[in-house]
Legacy VTK file of the C-alpha trace (Angstrom):
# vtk DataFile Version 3.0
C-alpha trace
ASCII
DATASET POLYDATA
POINTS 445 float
-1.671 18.611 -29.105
-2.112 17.235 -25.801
1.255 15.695 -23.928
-0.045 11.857 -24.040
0.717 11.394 -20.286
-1.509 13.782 -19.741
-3.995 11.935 -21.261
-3.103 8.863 -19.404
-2.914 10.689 -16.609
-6.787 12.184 -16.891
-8.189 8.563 -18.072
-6.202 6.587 -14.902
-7.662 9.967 -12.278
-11.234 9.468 -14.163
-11.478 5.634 -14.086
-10.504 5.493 -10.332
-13.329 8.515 -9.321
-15.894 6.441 -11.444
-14.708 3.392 -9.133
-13.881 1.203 -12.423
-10.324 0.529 -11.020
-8.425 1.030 -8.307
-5.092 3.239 -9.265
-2.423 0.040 -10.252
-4.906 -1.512 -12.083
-5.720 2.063 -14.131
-2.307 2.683 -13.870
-1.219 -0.684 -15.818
-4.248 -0.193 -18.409
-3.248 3.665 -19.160
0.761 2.788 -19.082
0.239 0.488 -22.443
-0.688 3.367 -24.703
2.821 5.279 -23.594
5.492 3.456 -25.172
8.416 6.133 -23.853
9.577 5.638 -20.451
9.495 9.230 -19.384
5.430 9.536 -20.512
4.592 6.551 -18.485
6.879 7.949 -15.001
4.833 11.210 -16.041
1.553 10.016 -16.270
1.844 8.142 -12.783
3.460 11.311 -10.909
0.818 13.124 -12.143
-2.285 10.693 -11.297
-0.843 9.657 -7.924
0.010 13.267 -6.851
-3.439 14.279 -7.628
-5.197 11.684 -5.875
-3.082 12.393 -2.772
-3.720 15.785 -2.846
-7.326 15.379 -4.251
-9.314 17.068 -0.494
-7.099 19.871 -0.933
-7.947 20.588 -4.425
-11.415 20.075 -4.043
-11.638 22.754 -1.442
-9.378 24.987 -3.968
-12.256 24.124 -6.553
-15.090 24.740 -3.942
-14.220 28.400 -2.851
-13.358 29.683 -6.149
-15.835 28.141 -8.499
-18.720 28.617 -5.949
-20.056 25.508 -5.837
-19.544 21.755 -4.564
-17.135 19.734 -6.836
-19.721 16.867 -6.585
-21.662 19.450 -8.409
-19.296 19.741 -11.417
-18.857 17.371 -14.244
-16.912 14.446 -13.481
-14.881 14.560 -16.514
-14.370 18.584 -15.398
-13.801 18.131 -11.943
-10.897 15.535 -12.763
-9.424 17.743 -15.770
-9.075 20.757 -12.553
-7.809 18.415 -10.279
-5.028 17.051 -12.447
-4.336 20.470 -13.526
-4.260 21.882 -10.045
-1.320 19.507 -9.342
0.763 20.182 -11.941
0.501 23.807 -11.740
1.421 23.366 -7.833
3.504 21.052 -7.484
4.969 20.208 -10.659
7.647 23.267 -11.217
9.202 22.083 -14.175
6.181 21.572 -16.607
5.238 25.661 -17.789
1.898 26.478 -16.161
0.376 28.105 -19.623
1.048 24.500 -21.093
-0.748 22.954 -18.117
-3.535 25.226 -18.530
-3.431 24.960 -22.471
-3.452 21.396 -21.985
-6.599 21.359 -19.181
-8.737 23.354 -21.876
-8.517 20.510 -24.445
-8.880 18.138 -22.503
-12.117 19.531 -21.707
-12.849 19.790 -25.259
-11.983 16.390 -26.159
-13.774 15.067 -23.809
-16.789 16.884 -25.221
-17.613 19.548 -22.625
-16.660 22.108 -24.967
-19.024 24.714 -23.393
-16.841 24.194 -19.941
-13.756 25.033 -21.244
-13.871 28.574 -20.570
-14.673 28.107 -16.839
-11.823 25.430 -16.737
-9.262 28.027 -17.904
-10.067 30.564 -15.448
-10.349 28.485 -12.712
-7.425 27.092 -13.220
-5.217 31.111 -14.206
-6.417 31.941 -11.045
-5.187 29.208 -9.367
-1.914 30.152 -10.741
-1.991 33.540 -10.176
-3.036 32.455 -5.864
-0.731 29.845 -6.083
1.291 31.674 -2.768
-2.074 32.389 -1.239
-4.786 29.521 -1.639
-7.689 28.800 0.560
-6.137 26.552 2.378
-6.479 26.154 6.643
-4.176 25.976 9.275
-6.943 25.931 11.696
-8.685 24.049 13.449
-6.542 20.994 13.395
-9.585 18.881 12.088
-9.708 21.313 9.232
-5.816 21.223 8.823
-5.818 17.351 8.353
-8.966 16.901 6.126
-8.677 19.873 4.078
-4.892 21.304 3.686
-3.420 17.815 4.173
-6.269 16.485 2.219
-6.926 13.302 4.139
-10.843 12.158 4.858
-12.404 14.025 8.132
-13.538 10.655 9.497
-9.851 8.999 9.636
-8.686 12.436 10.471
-10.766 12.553 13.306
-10.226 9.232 14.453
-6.108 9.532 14.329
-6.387 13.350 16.301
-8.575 11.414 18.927
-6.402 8.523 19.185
-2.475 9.609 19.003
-2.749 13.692 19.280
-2.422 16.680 16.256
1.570 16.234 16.056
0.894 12.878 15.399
-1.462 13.041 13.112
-0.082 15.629 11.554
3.116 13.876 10.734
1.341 10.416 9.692
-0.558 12.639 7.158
2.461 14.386 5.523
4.213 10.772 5.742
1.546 9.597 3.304
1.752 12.762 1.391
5.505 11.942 0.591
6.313 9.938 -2.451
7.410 6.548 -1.192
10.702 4.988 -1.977
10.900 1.395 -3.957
12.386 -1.262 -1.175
13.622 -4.669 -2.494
13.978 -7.496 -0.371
16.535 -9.513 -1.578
16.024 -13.048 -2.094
18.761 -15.085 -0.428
17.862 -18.261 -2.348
19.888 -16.997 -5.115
22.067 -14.302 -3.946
23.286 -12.156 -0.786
22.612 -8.604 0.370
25.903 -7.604 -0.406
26.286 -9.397 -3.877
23.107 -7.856 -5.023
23.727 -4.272 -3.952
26.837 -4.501 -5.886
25.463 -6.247 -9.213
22.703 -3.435 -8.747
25.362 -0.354 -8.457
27.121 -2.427 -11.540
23.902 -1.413 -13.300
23.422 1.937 -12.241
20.925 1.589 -9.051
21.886 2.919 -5.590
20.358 1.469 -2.514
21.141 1.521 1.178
20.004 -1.119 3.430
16.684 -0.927 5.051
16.564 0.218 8.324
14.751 -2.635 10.392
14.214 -5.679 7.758
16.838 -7.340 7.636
17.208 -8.478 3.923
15.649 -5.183 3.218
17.210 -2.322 0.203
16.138 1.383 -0.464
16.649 2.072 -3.933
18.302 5.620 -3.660
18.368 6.422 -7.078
18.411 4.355 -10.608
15.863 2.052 -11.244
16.244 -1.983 -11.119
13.357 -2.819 -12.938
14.769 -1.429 -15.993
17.492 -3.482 -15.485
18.400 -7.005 -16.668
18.033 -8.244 -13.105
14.827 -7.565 -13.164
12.221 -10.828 -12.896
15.457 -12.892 -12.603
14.004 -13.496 -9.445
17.296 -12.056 -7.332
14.942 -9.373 -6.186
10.773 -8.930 -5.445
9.411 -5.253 -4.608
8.492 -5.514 -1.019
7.513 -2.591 1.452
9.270 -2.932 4.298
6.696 -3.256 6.926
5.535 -5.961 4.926
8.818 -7.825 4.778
8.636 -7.495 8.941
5.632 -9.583 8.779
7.497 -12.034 6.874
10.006 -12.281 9.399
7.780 -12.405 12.423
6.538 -15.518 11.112
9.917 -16.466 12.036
9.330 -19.694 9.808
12.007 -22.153 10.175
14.091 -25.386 7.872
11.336 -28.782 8.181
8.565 -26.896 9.487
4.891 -27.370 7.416
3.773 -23.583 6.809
0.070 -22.285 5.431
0.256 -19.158 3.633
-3.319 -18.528 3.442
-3.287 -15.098 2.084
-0.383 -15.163 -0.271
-1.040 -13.367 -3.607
1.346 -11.367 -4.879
3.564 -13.777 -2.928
6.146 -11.703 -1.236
5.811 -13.062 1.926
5.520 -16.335 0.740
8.777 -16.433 -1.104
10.581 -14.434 1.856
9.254 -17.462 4.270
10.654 -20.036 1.651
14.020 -18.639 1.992
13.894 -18.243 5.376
13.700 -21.874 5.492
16.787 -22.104 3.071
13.801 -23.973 0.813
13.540 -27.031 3.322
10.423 -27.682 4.940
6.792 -27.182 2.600
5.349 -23.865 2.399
1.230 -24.095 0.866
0.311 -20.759 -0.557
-3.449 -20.320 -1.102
-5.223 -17.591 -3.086
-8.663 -17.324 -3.857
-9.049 -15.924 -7.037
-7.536 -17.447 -10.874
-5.711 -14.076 -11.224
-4.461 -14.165 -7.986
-2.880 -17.452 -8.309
-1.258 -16.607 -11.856
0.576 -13.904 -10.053
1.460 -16.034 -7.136
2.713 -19.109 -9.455
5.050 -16.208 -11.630
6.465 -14.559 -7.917
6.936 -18.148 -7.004
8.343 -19.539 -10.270
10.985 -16.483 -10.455
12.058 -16.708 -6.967
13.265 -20.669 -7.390
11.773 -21.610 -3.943
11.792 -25.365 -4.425
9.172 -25.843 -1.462
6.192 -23.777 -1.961
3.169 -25.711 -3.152
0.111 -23.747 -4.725
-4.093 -24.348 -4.054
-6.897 -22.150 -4.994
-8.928 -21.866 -1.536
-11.280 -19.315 0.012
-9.651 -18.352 3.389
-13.666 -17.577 4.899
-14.414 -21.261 4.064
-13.701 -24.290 6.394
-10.310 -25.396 6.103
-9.716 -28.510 3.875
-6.687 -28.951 5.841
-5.691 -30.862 9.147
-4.079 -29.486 11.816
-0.858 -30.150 10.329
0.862 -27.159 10.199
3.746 -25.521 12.194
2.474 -21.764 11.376
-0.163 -20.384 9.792
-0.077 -16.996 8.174
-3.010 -14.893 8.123
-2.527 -11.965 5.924
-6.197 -10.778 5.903
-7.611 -8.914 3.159
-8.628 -5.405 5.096
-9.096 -1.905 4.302
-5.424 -1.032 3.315
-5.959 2.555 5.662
-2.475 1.670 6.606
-0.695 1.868 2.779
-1.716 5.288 1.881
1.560 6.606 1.300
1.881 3.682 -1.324
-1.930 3.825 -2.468
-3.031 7.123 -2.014
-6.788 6.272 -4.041
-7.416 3.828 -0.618
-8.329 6.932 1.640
-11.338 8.058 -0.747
-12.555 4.545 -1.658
-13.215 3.199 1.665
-15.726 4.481 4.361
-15.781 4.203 8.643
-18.618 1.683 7.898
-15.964 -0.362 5.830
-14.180 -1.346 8.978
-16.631 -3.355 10.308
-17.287 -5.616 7.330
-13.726 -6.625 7.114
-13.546 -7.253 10.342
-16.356 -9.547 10.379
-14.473 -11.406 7.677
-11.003 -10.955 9.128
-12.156 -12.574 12.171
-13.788 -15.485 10.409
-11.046 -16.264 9.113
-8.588 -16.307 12.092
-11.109 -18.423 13.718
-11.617 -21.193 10.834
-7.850 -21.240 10.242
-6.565 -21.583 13.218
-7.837 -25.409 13.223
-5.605 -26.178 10.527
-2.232 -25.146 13.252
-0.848 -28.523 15.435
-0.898 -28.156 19.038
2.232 -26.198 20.013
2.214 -24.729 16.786
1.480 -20.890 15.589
-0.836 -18.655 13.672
0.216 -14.892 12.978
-2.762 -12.776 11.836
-1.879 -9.807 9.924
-2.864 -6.447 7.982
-1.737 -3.194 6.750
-4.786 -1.812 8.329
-4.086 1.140 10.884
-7.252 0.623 12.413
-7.684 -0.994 15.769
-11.373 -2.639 14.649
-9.280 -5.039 11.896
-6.070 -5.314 14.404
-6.273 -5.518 18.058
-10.024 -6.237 18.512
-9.984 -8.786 16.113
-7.309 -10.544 18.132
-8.672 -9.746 21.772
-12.221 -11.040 19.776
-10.174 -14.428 18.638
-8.598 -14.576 22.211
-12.294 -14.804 23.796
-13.242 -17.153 22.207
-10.470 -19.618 22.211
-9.336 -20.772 25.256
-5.804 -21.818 25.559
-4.515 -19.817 22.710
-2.030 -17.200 24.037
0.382 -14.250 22.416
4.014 -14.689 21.554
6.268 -12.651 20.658
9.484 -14.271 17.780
12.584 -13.870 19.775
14.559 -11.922 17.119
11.736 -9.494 17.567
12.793 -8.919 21.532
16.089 -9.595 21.109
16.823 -7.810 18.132
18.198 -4.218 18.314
15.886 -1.675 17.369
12.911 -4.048 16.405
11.211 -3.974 20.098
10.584 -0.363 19.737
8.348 -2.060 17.205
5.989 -4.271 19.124
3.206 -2.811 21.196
2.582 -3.463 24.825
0.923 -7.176 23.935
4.157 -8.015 21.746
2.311 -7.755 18.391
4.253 -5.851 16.008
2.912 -2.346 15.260
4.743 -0.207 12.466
3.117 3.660 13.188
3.880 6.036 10.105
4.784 9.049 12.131
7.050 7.105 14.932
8.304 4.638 12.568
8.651 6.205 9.108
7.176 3.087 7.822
3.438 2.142 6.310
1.063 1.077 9.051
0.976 -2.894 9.412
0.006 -5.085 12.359
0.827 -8.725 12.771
0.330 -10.740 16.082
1.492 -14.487 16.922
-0.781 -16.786 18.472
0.160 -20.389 19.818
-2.548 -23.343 19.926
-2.294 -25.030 23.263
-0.506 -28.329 23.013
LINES 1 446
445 0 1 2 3 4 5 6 7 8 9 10 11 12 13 14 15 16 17 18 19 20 21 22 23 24 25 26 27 28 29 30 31 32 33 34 35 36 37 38 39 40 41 42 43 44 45 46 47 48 49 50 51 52 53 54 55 56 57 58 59 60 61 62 63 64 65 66 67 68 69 70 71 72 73 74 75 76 77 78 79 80 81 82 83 84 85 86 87 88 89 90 91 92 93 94 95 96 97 98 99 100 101 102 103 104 105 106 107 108 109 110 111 112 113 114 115 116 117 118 119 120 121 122 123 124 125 126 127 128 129 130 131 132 133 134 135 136 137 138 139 140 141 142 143 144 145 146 147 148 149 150 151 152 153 154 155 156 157 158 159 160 161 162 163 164 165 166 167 168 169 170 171 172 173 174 175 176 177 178 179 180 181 182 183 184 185 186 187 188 189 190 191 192 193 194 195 196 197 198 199 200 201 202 203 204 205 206 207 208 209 210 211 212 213 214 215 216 217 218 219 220 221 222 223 224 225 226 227 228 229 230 231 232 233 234 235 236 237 238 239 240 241 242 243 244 245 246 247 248 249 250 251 252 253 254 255 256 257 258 259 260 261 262 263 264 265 266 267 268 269 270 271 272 273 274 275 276 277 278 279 280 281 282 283 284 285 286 287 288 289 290 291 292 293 294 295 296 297 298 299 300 301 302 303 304 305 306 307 308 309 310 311 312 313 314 315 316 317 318 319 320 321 322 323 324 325 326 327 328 329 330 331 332 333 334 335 336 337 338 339 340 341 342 343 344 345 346 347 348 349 350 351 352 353 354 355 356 357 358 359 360 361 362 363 364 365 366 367 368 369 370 371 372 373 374 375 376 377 378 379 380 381 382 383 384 385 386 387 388 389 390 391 392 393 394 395 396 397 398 399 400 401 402 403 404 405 406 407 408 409 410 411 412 413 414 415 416 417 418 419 420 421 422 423 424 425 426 427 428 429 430 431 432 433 434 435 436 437 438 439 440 441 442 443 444
């Protein structure tokens, strides 16, 4: 009998290559068959380890079956890839049980005549396992191939910061990545949560930059009763610096354009101690569910809610204080967190969010009072969606000019952040944090 996360595991990998669902979503549709704990941390080891190891395997796959995985079956070529990372890199789970396991899978799902050609692939891949196929030249080859990232991104991160640079950025998004909390100060303290959490049985230590930022260490507080008591929201923290270089303040007026899930939106609300109004916009009827439950749980008294489409004019004056721009991009910068991002998007990707991206700047940035700010944002790591789109918006807007939040220069530690225009710049391999970009831009008064 197959082990049922490994059958979550194959259906999350399979739906995700078919481009059905991107891996949360698969993840959160395969999790609801497991109903033990330990299956469903399992099945999500397994299918994000494989996806962020996916170019290596495929070359694996390649030299020792002959032929080009696109080639294969996709059902087969997913069964070898989940396989091939639990027979590397999984040391507890017995590799004649992975194998075992690999062969029905290709049974079951009715390519009975591959099975044979699955199991030998994958023995030998066993018996290798301390000499695969795998480069350590030329550095192109090291970074596409053994460190399995695409050759186009590889190629453009080489070019741009250098092969010890890229090197480390790739093996940073290689790494599992910790859960960080920000703690919400509308209903407790730093302090008083880290203890209630160690009460329960998590560890955490505080975040290195963010300031209302915790590593979970070990434990885990969503199986705890604090969980959705809205004392605590899941927040990466490069994300949570964006929040604070919004720097939003008590009485100011404050458009979240962006806002689903709602993380930044909440941390803004209790930034301003809930004084002030924060308007959080979404797009989409899903979207806004999850933003009204973030919302609802955090008990920000101040944060109002309207479905809107941030690439359509504004039905807003220019009211507001600061405007957040958190624009939808191509997530290049949150592979450590979404490892599936580096094979679904393309170099020709970056220009049609960019076109968007700076569409939107441009259109909200008449809703900001003269004096007041809008911060553009992504967790892109690619200078098309981040610096060009502001030097595009700068342009073509006269009077607009960079600032920089004073906590930001004044802060210890968080000017090594900002890049030589003051924007804030998080880089993976000198920061040990995902890659996010957020600039400030004042309207002229």
């Amino acid at each position: 009998m197959i082990a049922p996360a490994r059958i979550a595991a194959y259906e999350t990998v399979l739906a995700v290559a078919a481009g059905r669902a991107d891996l949360p979503a698969a993840l959160a549709q395969t999790r609801t068959k497991l109903h033990d704990e330990r299956d469903r941390a399992l099945a999500g080891e397994i299918a994000t380890g494989t996806l962020r190891w996916q170019g290596a395997f495929d070359h694996i796959i390649e030299t020792f079956a002959g032929r080009a995985p696109g080639r294969l079956d996709p059902e087969i070529l997913v069964i070898l890839r989940i396989g091939i990372f639990q027979l590397l890199h999984l040391d507890r789970v017995p590799a004649s049980a992975v194998v075992d396991d690999a062969v029905e899978l290709a049974r079951k799902a009715g390519k009975k005549s591959a099975a044979g050609f699955v199991n030998a692939l994958l023995r030998r891949v066993s018996r290798e396992r301390a000499q695969l196929p795998l480069p350590d030249a030329p550095p192109i080859d090291v970074l596409s191939i053994t460190l399995s990232h695409p050759r186009w991104l590889a190629a453009r991160w080489l070019a741009r910061h250098g092969y010890d640079a890229a090197a480390t950025w790739a093996r940073f998004d290689n790494a599992p990545a910790p859960l960080t909390l920000r703690v919400n100060t509308l209903k407790t303290s730093v302090d008083r949560l880290r203890a209630d959490l160690a009460a329960g049985g998590v560890t955490t230590e505080p975040a290195r930059f963010a300031q209302e930022g915790l590593v979970v260490t070990s434990g885990n507080p969503l199986l705890t009763p604090l969980a959705h008591t809205g004392v605590f929201v899941v927040q990466d923290e490069a994300s949570q610096l964006v929040g604070e270089y919004v720097a939003a303040m008590a009485g100011e007026r404050v458009l979240d354009a962006c806002a689903s899930p709602g993380g930044k939106t909440t941390q803004m609300a209790a930034a301003m101690a809930g004084n002030g109004t924060i308007v959080a916009a979404d797009l989409r009827g899903r979207r806004i569910d999850l933003l009204a439950r973030t919302v609802a749980e955090s008990g920000a008294p101040n944060v109002h809610l309207v479905q809107a489409n941030a690439r359509a004019a504004p039905a807003f004056a220019a009211v507001f204080d600061a405007v957040l721009v958190d624009a939808p991009c191509s997530g290049l910068g949150t592979i450590r967190r979404d490892p599936d991002v580096r094979w679904r998007r393309s170099e020709a990707d970056l220009a049609r969010f960019a076109e968007a991206q700076r569409e939107m700047l441009a259109g909200l940035a008449t809703v900001v009072r003269p004096g007041g700010r809008i911060v553009y944002s992504t967790c892109s790591s690619e200078p098309e969606e981040n610096e060009a789109v502001v030097e595009d918006f700068l342009a073509n807007h006269p009077g607009f000019r960079r600032e920089t939040p004073p906590r930001f220069t004044g802060r210890a530690g968080l000017a090594a952040l900002l890049d030589r225009d003051g924007a804030l710049k998080t880089l993976p391999f000198r920061d040990g944090l995902e890659g996010f970009y957020a600039a400030m831009l004042v309207r002229p008064t």
